[in-house]
N, C-alpha and C positions, 0 to 999 in steps of 0.2 A: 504494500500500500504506500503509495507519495507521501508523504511528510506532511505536505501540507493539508493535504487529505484529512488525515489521519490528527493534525492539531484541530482540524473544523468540526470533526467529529466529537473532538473530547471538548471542545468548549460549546457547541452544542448542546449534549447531555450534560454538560454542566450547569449552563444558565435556565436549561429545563429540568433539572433536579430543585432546583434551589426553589423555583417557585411552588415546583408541587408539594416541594415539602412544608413550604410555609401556610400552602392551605391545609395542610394538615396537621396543622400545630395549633390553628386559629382557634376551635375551641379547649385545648389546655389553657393558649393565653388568656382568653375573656374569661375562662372561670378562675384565673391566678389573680387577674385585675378588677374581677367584680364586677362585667360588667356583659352584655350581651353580645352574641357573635356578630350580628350587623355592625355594632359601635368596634367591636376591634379590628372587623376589617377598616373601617374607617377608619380609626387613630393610626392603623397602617400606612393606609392609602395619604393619609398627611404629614406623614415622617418622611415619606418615598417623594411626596411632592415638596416637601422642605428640604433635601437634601438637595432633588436636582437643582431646586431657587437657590441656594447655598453656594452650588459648583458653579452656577452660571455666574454670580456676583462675582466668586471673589476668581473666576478664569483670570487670564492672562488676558488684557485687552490685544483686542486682533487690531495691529500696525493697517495704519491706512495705506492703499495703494499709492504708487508715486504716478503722477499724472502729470 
C-alpha cells in the first residue's frame, strides 16, 4: 500500500473514531454534570464553536498581497 494511502486511511479512522466515541460518552457526561443529554450535546456543541472562535482570533494575521 502507498504511504500516503495508507496515512489517509489512519487519519480517516481517526477523526471518525473520535466522534463516535464522543457520542457515546454523551450520556455518562450529562448524568456526571447533572444535566440532560440535549443540554450536553449543546454545552458541547459550544466549547467546539469557542474553540474554532479562539483559533481564528488569535491565527496568525494573513500578510496582504503586494499589488
Amino acid at each position: 500500500m502507498l504511504p500516503a494511502l495508507f496515512s489517509l486511511a489512519v487519519a480517516a479512522f481517526a477523526i471518525g473514531t473520535t466522534e463516535f466515541a464522543m457520542i457515546g460518552l454523551v450520556p455518562d457526561v450529562a448524568r456526571d454534570l447533572a444535566v440532560t443529554i440535549p443540554q450536553a450535546l449543546f454545552y458541547s456543541h459550544l466549547q467546539g464553536s469557542r474553540e474554532k472562535t479562539l483559533t481564528k482570533k488569535t491565527a496568525a494575521p494573513k500578510e496582504r498581497p503586494f499589488v
